[in-house]
C-alpha positions as CSV (number, residue, x, y, z in Angstrom):
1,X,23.2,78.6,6.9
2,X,25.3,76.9,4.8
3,X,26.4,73.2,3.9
4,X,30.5,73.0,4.9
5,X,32.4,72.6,1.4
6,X,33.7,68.8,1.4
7,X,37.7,68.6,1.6
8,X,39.1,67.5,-1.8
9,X,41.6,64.8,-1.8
10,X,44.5,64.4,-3.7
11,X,44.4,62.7,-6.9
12,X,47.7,61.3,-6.8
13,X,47.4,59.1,-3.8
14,X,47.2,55.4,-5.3
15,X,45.3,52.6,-3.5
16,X,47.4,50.0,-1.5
17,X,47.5,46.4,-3.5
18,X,46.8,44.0,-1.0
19,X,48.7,40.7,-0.6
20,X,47.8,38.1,-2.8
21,X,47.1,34.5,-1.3
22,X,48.0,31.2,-3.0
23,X,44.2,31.1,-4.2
24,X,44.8,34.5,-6.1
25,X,42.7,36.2,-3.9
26,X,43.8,39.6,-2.2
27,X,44.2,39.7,1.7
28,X,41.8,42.9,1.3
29,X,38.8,40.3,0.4
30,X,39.3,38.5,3.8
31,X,39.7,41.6,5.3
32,X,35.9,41.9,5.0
33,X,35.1,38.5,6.9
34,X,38.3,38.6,9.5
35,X,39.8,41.2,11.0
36,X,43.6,40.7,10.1
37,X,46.5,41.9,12.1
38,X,49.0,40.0,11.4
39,X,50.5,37.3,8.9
40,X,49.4,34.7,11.6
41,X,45.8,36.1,11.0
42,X,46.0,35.9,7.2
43,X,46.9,32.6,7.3
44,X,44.4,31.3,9.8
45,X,41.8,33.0,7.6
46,X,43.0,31.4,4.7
47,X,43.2,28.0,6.3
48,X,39.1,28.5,7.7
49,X,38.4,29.5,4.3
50,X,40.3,26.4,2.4
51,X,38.1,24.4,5.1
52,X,34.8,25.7,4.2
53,X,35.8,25.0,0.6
54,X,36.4,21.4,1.4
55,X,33.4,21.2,3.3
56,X,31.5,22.1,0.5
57,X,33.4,20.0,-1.8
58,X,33.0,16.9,0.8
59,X,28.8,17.7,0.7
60,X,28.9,18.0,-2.9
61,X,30.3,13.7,-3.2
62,X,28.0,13.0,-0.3
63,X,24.9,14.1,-2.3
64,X,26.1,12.5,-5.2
65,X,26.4,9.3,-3.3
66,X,23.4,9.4,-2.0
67,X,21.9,9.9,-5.3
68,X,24.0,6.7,-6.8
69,X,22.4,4.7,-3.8
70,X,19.2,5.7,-4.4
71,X,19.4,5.1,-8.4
72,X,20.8,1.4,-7.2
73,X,18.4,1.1,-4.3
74,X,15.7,2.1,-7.3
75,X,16.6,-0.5,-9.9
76,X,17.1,-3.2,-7.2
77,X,13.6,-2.7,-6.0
78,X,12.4,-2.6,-9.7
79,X,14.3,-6.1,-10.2
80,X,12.4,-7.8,-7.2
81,X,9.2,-6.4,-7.9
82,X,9.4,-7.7,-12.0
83,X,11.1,-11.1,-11.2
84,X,8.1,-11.5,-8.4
85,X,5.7,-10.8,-11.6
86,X,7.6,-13.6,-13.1
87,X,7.3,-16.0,-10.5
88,X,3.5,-14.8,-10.0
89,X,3.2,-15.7,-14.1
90,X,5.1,-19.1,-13.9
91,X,3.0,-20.5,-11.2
92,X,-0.1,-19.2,-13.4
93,X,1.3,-21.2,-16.4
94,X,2.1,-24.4,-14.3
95,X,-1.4,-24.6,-12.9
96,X,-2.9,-24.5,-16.3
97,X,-0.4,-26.8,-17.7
98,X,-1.6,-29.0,-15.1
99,X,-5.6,-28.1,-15.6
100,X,-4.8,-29.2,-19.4
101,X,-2.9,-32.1,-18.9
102,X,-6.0,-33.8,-16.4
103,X,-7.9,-32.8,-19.5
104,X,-6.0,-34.6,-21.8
105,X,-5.8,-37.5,-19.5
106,X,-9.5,-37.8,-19.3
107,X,-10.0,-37.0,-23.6
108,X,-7.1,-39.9,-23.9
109,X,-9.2,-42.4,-21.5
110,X,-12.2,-41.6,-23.2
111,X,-11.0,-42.6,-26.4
112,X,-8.9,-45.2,-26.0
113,X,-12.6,-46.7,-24.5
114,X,-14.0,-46.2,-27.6
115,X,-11.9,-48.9,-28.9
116,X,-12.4,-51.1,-26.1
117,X,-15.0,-54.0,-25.9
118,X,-18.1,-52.1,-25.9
119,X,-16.8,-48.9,-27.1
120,X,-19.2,-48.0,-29.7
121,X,-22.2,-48.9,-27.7
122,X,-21.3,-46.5,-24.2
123,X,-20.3,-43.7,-26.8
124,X,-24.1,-43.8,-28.6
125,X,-25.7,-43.8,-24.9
126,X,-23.1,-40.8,-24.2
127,X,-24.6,-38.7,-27.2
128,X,-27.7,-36.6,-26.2
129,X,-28.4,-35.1,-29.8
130,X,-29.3,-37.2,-33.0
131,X,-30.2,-36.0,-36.2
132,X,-34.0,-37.9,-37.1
133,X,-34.1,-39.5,-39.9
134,X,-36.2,-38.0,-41.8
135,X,-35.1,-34.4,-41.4
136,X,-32.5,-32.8,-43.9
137,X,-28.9,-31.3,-42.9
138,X,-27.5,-27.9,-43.8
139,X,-23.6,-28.0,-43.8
140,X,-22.0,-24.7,-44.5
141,X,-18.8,-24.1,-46.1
């Protein structure tokens, strides 16, 4: 048996244009999502369509938003933790100012009582090391 020959079709038949929307769009290419009847139809389905497009458009500034906020919410969070470092390092500073300034206090008494009545006698009981007399001294230069 044989395979039916296919019907030719006439070349000269031309292709409908379909109508073009105010996105520039044909009413053929919505024809593939909607099923158009009318002009009612076509302009429903242009109106879901312009709606999704804003949707996307409206997600689109939301993410960038988000992402804003999190870049702020990032550099605030940096701020606190490095002026906390700071604060941590002043209070390190203050107590050694303080450490050193006892120290002072105490180098300041101590000499001012070497000029005191009796001075130069509680400084030679305060030194433990003496050179003898007898024994030579090496100074380096």
């Amino acid at each position: 048996m044989a395979q039916p020959l296919p019907i030719p079709q006439p070349i000269t038949k031309r292709k409908q244009k379909g109508v073009k929307s105010s996105s520039g769009r044909s009413a053929n290419y919505l024809s593939k999502n909607y099923k158009i009847n009318d002009a009612m139809s076509l302009a429903s389905a242009f109106e879901i369509e312009e709606e999704n497009r804003l949707l996307i458009y409206s997600l689109i500034a939301l993410l960038m938003k988000l992402g804003l906020l999190s870049i702020g919410l990032a550099s605030l969070f940096n701020l606190g933790f490095a002026s906390h470092q700071r604060v941590l390092r002043n209070l390190e500073i203050s107590r050694l100012v303080g450490l050193e300034n006892q120290r002072l206090g105490k180098l300041n008494y101590r000499f001012d009582s070497l000029f005191s009545i009796g001075g130069k006698s509680r400084f030679m009981e305060e030194q433990d090391q003496w050179i003898l007399p007898n024994s030579m001294r090496v100074i380096w230069r």
